[in-house]
TORKOL-4160 file (C-alpha; in steps of 0.2 Angstrom, whole numbers, padded with zeros to 4 digits, m for minus):
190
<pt num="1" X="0428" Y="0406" Z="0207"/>
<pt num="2" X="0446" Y="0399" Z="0208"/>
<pt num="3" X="0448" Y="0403" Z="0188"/>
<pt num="4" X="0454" Y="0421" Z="0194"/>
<pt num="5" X="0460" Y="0421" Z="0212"/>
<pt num="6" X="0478" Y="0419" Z="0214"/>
<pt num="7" X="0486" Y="0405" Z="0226"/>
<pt num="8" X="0497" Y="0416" Z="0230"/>
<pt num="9" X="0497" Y="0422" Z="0249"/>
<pt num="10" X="0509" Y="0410" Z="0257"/>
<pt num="11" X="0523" Y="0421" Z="0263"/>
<pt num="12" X="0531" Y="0412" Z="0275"/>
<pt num="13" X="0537" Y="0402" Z="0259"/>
<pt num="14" X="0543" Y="0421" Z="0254"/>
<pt num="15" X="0562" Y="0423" Z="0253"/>
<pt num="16" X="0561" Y="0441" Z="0258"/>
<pt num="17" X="0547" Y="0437" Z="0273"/>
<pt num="18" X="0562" Y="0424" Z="0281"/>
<pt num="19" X="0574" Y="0438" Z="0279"/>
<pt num="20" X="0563" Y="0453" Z="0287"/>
<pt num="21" X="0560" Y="0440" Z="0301"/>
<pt num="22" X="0576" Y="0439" Z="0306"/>
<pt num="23" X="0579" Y="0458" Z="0300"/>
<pt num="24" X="0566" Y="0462" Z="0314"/>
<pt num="25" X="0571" Y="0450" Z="0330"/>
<pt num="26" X="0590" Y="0457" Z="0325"/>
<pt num="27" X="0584" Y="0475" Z="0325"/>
<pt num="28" X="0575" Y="0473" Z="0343"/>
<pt num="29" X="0589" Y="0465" Z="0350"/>
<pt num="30" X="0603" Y="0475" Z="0343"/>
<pt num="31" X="0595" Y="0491" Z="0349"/>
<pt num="32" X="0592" Y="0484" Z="0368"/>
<pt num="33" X="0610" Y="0481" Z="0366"/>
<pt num="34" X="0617" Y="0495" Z="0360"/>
<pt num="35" X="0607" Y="0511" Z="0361"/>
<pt num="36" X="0599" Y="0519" Z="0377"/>
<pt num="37" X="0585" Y="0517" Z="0386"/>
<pt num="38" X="0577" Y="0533" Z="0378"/>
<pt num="39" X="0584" Y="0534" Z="0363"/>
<pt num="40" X="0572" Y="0539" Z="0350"/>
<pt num="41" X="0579" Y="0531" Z="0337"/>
<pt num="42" X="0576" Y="0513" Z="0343"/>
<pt num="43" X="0554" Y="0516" Z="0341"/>
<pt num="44" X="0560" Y="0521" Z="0323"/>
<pt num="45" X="0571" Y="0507" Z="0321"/>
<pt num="46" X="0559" Y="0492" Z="0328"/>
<pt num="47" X="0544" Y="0499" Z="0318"/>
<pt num="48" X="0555" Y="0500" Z="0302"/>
<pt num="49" X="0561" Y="0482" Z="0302"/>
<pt num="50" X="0543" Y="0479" Z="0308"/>
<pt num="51" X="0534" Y="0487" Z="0295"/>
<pt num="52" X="0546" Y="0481" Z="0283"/>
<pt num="53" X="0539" Y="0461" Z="0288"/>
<pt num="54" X="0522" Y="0465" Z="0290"/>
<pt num="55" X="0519" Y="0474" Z="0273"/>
<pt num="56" X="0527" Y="0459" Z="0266"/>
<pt num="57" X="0514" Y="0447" Z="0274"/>
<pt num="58" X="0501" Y="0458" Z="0272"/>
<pt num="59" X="0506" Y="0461" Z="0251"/>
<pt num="60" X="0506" Y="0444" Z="0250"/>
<pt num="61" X="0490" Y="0438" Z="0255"/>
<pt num="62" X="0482" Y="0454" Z="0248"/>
<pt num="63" X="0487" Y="0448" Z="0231"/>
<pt num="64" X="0477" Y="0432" Z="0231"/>
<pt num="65" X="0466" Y="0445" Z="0225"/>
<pt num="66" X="0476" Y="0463" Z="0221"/>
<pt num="67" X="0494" Y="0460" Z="0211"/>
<pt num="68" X="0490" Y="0481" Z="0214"/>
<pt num="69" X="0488" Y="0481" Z="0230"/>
<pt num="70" X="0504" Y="0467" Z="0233"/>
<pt num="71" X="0516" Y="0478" Z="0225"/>
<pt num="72" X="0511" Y="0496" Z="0234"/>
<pt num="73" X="0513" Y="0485" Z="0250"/>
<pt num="74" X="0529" Y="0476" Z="0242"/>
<pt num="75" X="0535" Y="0494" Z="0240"/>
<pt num="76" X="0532" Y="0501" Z="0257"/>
<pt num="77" X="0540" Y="0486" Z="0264"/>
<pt num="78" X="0555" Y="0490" Z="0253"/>
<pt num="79" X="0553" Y="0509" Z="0260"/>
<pt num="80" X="0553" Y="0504" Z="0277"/>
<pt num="81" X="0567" Y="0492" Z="0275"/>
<pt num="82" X="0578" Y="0507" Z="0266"/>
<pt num="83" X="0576" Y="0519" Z="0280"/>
<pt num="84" X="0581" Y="0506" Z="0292"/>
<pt num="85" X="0599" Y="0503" Z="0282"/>
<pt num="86" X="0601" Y="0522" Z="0284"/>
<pt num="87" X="0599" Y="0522" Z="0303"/>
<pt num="88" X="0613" Y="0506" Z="0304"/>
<pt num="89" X="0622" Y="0516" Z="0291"/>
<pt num="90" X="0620" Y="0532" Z="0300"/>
<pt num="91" X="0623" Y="0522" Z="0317"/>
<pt num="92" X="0639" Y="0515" Z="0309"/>
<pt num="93" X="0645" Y="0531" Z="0302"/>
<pt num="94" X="0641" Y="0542" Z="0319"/>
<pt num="95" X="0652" Y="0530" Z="0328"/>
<pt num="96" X="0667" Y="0529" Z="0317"/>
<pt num="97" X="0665" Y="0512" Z="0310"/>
<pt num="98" X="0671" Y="0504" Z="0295"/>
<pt num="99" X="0655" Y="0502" Z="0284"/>
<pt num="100" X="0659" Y="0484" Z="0276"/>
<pt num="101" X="0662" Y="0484" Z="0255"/>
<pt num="102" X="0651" Y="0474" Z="0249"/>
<pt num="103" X="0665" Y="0464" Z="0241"/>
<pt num="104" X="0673" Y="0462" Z="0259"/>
<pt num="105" X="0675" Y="0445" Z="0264"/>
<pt num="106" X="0665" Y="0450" Z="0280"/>
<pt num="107" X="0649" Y="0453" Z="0268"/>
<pt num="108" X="0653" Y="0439" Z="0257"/>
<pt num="109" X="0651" Y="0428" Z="0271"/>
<pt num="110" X="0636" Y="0436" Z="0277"/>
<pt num="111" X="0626" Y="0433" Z="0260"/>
<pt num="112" X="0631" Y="0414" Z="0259"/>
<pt num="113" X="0629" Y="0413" Z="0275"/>
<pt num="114" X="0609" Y="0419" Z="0272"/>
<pt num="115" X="0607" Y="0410" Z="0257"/>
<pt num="116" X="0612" Y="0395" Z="0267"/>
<pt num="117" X="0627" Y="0392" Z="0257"/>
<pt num="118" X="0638" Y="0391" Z="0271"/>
<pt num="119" X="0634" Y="0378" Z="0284"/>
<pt num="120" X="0637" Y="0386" Z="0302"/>
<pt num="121" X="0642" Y="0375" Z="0317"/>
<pt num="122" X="0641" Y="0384" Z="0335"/>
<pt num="123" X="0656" Y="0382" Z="0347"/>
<pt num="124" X="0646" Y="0362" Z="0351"/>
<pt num="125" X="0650" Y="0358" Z="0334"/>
<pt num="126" X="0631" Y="0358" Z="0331"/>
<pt num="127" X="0625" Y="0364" Z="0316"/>
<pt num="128" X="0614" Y="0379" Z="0317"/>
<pt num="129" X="0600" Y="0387" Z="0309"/>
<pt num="130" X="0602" Y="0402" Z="0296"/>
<pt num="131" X="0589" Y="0412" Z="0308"/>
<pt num="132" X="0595" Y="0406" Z="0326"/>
<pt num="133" X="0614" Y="0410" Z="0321"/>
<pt num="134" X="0609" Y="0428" Z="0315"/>
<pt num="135" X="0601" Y="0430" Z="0333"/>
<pt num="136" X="0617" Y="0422" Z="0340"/>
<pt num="137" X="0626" Y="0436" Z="0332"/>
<pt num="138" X="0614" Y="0448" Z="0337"/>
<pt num="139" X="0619" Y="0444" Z="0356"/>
<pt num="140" X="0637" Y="0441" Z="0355"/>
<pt num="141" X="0646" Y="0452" Z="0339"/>
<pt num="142" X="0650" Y="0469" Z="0342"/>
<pt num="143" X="0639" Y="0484" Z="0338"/>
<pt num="144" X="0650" Y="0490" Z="0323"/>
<pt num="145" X="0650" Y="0468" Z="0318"/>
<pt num="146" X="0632" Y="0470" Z="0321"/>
<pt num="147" X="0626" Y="0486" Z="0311"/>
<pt num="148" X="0636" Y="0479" Z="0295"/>
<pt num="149" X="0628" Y="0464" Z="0296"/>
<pt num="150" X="0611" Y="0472" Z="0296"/>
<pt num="151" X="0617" Y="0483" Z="0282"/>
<pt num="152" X="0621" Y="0467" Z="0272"/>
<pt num="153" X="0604" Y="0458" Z="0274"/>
<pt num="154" X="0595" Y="0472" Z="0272"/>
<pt num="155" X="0602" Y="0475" Z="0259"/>
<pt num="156" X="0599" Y="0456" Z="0252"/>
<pt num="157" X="0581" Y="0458" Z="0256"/>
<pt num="158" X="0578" Y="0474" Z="0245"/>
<pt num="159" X="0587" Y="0466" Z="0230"/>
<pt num="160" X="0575" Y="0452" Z="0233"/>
<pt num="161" X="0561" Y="0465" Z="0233"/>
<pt num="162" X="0564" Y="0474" Z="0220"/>
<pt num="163" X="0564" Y="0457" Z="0210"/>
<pt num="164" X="0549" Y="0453" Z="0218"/>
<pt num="165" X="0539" Y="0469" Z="0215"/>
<pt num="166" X="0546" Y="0468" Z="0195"/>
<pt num="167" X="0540" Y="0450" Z="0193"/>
<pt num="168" X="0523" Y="0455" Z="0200"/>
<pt num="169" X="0521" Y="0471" Z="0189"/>
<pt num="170" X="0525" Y="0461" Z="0174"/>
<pt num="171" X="0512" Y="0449" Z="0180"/>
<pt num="172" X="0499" Y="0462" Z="0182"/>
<pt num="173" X="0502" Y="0470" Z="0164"/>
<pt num="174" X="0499" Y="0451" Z="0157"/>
<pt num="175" X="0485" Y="0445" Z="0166"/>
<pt num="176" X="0478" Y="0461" Z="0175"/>
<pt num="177" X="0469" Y="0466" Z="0191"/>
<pt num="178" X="0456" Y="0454" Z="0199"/>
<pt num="179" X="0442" Y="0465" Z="0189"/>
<pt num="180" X="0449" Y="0460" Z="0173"/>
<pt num="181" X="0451" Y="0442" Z="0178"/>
<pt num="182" X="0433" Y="0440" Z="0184"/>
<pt num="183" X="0424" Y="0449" Z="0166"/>
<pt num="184" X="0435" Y="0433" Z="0158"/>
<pt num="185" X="0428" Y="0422" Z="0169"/>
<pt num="186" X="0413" Y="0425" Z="0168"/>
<pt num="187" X="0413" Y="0430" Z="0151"/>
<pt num="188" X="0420" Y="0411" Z="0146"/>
<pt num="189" X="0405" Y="0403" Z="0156"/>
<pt num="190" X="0394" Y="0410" Z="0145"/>
């Protein structure tokens, strides 16, 4: 049986699962900080960045079995994750913020920061990590410091995505969907 089932499924391993993590516990705390008790959007907000990890986890352990059904969940997470950029770009806007370039140092630092390329010491001198110094950030930047730098890994994690979800539909037109994969299983035992 294990001639045709992935051994894929292990997402925590997944480069865009680590980044909706933190993309997520950022999302929730940024809009206890800065929106207000009733605001509507902070439901939209939380279940973006939420759906955005779970469809990741969920894709990936359904394609053990499904490369299909992995990249429509890949896809939704990358949905999900793109109408959450637009609230922090529509949050930065509305406010009259400075929406970071993407070739501004403050972005730069961001994506070495993520990609662990930069080694970050808190105020101890003890180095931290990447995830509990995005969380730092979330409590102690300010909203507009904030809101960019949720625009700049979210917008990492949909590049990462859409790498991801083109590596798995070249892999599904090579070798096929779990069907096609059995018939040549079975069909070589005979």
């Amino acid at each position: 049986m294990d001639k045709f089932l992935y051994t894929r499924g292990n997402y925590k391993n997944l480069l865009t699962y680590q980044k909706a993590l933190i993309i997520y516990d950022f999302t929730y705390c940024f809009c206890e900080r800065f929106l207000k008790k009733f605001d509507r959007t902070i439901d939209q907000m939380v279940q973006a960045a939420r759906s955005g990890k779970q469809n990741i986890v969920e894709g990936a352990k359904a394609g053990k079995t499904s490369t299909e059904t992995e990249i429509r969940l890949s896809n939704v997470a990358r949905a999900s994750l793109e109408e959450l950029l637009e609230d922090y770009l529509d949050f930065i806007r509305v406010r009259k913020h400075k929406i970071w370039d993407k070739d501004s140092k403050e972005a730069s630092y961001v994506r070495k920061l993520s990609s662990g390329k930069v080694a970050f010491r808190n105020a101890t001198g003890v180095h931290q990590e990447i995830f509990s110094v995005f969380i730092d950030f979330a409590h102690t930047r300010s909203e507009e410091t904030c809101a960019n730098i949720m625009a700049c890994l979210i917008n990492q994690c949909n590049y990462l995505l859409d790498r991801h979800i083109k590596h798995l539909e070249g892999s599904f037109v090579k070798e096929g969907g779990i069907k096609e994969r059995m018939y040549k299983a079975r069909k070589a035992s005979i």
